[in-house]
C-alpha positions as CSV (number, residue, x, y, z in Angstrom):
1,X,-48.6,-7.9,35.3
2,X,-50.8,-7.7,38.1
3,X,-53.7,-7.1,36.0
4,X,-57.0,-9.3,35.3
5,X,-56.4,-11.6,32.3
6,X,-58.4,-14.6,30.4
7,X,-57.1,-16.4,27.4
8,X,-58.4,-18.0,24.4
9,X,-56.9,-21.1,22.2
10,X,-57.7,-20.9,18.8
11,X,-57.1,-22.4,15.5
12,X,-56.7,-21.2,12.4
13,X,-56.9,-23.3,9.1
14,X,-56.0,-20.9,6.1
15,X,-53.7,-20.7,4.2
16,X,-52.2,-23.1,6.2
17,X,-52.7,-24.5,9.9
18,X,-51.6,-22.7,13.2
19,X,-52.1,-22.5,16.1
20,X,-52.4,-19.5,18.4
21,X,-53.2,-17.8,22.0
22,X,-54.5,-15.0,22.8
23,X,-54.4,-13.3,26.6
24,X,-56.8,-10.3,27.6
25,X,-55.6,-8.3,29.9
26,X,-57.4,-5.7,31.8
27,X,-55.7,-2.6,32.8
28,X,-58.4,-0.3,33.6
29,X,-61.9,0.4,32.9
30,X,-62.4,-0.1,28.8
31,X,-58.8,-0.1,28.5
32,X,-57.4,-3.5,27.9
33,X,-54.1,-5.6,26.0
34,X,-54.4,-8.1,23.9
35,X,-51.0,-10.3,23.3
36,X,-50.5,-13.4,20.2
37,X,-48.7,-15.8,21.0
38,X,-48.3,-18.6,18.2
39,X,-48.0,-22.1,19.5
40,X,-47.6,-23.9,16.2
41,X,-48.1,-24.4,12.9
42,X,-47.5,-21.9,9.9
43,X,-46.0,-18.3,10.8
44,X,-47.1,-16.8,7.5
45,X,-50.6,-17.6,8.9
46,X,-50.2,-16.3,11.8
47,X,-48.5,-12.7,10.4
48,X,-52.3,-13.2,8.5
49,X,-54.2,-13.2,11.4
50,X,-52.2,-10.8,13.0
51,X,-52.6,-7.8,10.3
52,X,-56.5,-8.8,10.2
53,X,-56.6,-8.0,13.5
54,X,-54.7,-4.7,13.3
55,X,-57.2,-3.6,11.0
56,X,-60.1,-4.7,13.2
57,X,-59.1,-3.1,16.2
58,X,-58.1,0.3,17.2
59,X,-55.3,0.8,19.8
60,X,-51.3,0.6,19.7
61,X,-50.0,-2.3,18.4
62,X,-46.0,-3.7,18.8
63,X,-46.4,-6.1,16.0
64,X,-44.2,-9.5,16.5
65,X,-41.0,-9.3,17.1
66,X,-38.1,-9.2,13.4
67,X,-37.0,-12.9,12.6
68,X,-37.5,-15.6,10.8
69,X,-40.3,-17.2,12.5
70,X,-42.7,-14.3,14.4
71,X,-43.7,-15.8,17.5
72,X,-45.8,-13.2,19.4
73,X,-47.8,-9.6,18.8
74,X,-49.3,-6.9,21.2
75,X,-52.0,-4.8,21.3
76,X,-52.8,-1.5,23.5
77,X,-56.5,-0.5,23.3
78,X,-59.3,1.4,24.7
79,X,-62.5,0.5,24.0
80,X,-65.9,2.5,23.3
81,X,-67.9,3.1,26.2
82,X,-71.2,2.8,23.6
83,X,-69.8,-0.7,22.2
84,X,-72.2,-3.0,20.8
85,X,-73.4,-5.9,22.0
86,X,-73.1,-9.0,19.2
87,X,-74.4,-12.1,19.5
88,X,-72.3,-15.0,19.4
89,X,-71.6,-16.2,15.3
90,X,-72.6,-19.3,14.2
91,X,-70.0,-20.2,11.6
92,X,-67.1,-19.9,13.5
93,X,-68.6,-22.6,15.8
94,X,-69.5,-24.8,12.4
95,X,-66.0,-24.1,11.1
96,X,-64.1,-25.2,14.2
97,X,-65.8,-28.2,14.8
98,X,-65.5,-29.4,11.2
99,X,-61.6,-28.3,10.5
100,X,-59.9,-28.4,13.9
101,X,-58.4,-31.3,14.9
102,X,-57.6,-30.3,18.8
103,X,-60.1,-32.0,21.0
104,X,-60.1,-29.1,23.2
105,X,-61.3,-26.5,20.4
106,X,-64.0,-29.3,19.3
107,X,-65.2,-29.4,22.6
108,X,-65.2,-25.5,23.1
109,X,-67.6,-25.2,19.6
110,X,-69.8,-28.3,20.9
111,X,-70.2,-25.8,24.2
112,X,-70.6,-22.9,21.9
113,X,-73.3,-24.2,19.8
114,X,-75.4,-25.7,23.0
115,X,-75.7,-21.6,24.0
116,X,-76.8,-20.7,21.0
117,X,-79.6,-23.5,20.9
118,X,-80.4,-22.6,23.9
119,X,-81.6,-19.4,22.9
120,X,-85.3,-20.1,21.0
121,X,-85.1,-17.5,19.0
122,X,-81.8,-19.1,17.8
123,X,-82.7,-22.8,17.8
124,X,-83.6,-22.7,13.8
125,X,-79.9,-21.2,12.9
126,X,-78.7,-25.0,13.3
127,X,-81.3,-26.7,11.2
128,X,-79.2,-26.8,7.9
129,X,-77.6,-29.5,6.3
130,X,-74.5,-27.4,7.3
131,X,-74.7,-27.4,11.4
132,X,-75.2,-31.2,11.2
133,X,-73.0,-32.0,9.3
134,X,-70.4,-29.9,12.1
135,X,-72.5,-32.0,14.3
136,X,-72.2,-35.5,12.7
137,X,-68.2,-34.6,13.1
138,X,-68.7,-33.8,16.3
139,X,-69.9,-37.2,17.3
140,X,-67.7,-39.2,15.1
141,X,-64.7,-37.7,16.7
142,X,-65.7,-35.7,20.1
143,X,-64.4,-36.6,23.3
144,X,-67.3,-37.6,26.2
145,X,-66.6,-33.4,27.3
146,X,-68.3,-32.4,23.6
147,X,-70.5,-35.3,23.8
148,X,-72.5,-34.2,26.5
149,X,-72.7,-30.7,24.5
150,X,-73.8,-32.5,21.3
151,X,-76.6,-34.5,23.4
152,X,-77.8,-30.8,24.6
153,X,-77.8,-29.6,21.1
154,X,-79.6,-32.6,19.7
155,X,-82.1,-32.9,22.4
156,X,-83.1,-29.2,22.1
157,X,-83.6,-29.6,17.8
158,X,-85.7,-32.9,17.6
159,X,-88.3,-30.4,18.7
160,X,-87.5,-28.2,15.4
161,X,-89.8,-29.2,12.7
162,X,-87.2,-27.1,10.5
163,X,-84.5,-29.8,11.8
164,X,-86.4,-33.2,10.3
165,X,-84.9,-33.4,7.6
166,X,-81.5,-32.9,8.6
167,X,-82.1,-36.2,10.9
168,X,-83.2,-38.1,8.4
169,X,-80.1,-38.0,6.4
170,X,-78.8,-41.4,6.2
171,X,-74.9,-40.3,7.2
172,X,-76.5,-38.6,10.8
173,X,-78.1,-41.1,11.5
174,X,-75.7,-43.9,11.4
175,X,-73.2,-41.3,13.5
176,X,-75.9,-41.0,16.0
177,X,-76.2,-44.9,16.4
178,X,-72.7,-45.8,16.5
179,X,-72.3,-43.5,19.1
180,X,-74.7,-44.8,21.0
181,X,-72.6,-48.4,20.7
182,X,-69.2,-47.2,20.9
183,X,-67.2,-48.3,23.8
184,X,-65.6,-45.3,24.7
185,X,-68.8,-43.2,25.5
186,X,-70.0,-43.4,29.2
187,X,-73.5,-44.7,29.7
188,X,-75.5,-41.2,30.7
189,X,-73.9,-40.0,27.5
190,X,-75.8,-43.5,25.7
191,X,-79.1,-43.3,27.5
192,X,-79.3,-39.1,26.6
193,X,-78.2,-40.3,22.9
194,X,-80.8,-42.8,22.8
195,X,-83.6,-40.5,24.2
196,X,-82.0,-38.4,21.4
197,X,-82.5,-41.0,18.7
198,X,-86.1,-41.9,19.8
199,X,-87.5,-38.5,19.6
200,X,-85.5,-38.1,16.1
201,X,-87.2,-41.6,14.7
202,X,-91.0,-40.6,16.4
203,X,-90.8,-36.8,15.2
204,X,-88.8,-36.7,12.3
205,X,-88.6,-40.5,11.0
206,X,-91.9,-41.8,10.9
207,X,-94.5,-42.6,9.4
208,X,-92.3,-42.0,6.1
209,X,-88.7,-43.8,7.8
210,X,-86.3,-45.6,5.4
211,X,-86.5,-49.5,6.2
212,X,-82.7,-49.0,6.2
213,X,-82.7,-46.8,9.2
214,X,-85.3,-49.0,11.4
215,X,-82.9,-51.9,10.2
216,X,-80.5,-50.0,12.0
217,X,-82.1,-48.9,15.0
218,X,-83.1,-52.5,15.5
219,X,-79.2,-53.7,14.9
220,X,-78.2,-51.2,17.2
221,X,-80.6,-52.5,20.0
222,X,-78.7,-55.8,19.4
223,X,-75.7,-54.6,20.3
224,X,-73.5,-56.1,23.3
225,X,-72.1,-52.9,24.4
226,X,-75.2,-51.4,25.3
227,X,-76.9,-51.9,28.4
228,X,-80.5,-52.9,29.5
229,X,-81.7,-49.4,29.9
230,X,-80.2,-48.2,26.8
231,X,-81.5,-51.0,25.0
232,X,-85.4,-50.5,26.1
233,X,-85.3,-47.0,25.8
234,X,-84.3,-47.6,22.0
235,X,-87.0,-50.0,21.7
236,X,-89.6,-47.7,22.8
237,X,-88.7,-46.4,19.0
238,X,-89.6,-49.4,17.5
239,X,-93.4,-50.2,19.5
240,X,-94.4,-47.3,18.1
């Protein structure tokens, strides 16, 4: 086209599962395209998405193509030259990481949520049963790429006094362990995980800790799949 593009993968879940990609294209200054391309899943979904997105947005739109199975959609817009600036939402991040089931997309709301904690003013948006309970997907099923994200995330709320008692819930904290153990994560991911777990136990744990979740810690430090370093710094939990 010979224009500047980016795309976006995204997942929708209701009514029913699809698939979808959206290009950008930039054709001049605030005047851009916007093609839909479905890549699987449910077409009446993606007709759905399609028509809310036609209501959302001025500009021309070819709508997808007459057939059976609509594959693909097209936008022509200008924008406003006095367009807001929004600040990345929250819940899409919470509801990708806890409905999609593409490693990819998890890995892109892990990233999304370690901007939004990186913002201080932001931080206390993920200290709800909610956001770690995204989370606690997030390391049961993440790849090492939203791993690293997750770590970020974590490391950043331990300091949260709002976040304690989100840690202390007993499902999190098993997650957090067994991720720590599990085979499959590389060892810078273990040793930030532990540091993560330690700061969790000192700041939000103790004094007032279950016996079930130093039983744990302590099991977890036991472990054969952990190495020396990992192991000490979890210990430094425990001296305390």
């Amino acid at each position: 086209h010979g224009h500047r593009k980016m795309s976006i993968k995204a997942e929708a879940s209701r009514p029913m599962p699809c698939t979808f990609k959206a290009r950008i294209y930039r054709k001049g200054e605030q005047h851009h395209a916007i093609e839909f391309q479905r890549r699987r899943g449910d077409a009446a979904t993606f007709m759905h998405l399609f028509k809310r997105v036609q209501q959302s947005l001025p500009g021309t739109i070819a709508p997808p193509a007459a057939g059976d199975i609509p594959q693909q959609g097209f936008f022509d817009m200008s924008l406003p030259e006095d367009l807001p600036h929004e600040e990345a939402s929250l819940q899409p991040l919470l509801d990708m990481a806890a409905q999609s089931a593409d490693p990819l997309l998890k890995a892109e709301a892990a990233v999304g949520l370690a901007n939004i904690v990186a913002q201080p003013s932001r931080a206390k948006e993920l200290c709800t049963p909610e956001a770690f309970a995204a989370l606690e997907l997030l390391l049961r099923s993440g790849t090492n790429a939203s791993l690293s994200a997750v770590a970020v995330v974590l490391s950043t709320l331990t300091a949260q006094p709002a976040a304690m008692a989100c840690f202390v819930e007993a499902g999190f904290w098993q997650a957090l362990l067994d991720i720590i153990v599990a085979e499959g994560t590389c060892e810078d991911l273990k040793r930030q995980l532990a540091q993560v777990a330690v700061d969790a136990y000192t700041f939000a744990l103790r004094p007032d800790a279950p016996q079930t979740q130093l039983q744990s810690l302590k099991a977890t430090m036991k472990c054969p799949s952990i190495s020396t370093s990992v192991r000490n710094t979890l210990a430094a939990a425990t001296m305390m």
